[in-house]
N, C-alpha and C positions, 0 to 999 in steps of 0.2 A: 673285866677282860673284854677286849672289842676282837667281835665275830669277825672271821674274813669271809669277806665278797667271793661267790663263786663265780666263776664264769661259763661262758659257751662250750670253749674246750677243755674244760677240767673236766667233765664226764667223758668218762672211754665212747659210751653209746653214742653223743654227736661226735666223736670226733670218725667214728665208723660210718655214720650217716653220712657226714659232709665228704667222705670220701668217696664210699660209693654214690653222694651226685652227684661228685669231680666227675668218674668213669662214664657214668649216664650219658653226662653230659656231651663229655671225649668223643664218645661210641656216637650219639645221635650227627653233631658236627661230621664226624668221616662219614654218615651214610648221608650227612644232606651234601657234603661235598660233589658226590657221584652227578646228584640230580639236580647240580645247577649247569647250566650251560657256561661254559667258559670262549672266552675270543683273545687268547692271550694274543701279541705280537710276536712272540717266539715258538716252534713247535713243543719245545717242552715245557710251556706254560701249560698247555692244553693236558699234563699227564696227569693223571687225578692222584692226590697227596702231591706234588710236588715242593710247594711253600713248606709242608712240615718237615718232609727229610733233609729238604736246604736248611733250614731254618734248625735241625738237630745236628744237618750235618757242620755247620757254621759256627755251632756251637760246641761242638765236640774240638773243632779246630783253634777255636778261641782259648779252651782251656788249655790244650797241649802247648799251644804257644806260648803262654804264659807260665807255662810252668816249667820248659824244658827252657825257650830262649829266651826270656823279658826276666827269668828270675837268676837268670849269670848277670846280666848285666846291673842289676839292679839289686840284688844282694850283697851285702857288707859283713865285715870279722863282727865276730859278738864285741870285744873290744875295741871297735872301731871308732865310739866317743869318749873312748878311755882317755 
């Protein structure tokens, strides 16, 4: 009988480790964020986090869209290739 190959994420332990360095990570980005100088061209480039709440909020809107209007139009009868 051939053994199965473990992997990285079959143990619970990394899969906990790799997460908390995900957050590490997360956490140390938002505090270097503060301590870079910025020169955006617009004033609200200059607001610190603004890339990520655009960026979640752009995302949050992508989903809704897709789901309430792109999926009437683009939806068919289950028997539709009938």
């Amino acid at each position: 009988m051939k053994e199965e190959k473990t992997h990285f994420f079959d143990k619970p332990e990394n899969v906990k480790n790799f997460i908390r360095g995900f957050f590490i990570i997360c956490i140390l980005l938002l505090i270097a964020d503060f301590s870079v100088p910025k020169h955006g061209d617009f004033y609200w480039e200059d607001i610190p986090q603004f890339y990520a709440a655009y960026g979640l909020v752009a995302c949050i809107v992508l989903v809704l869209v897709s789901k309430y209007v792109l999926r009437r139009l683009v939806k068919r009868r289950e028997d539709y290739y009938d």
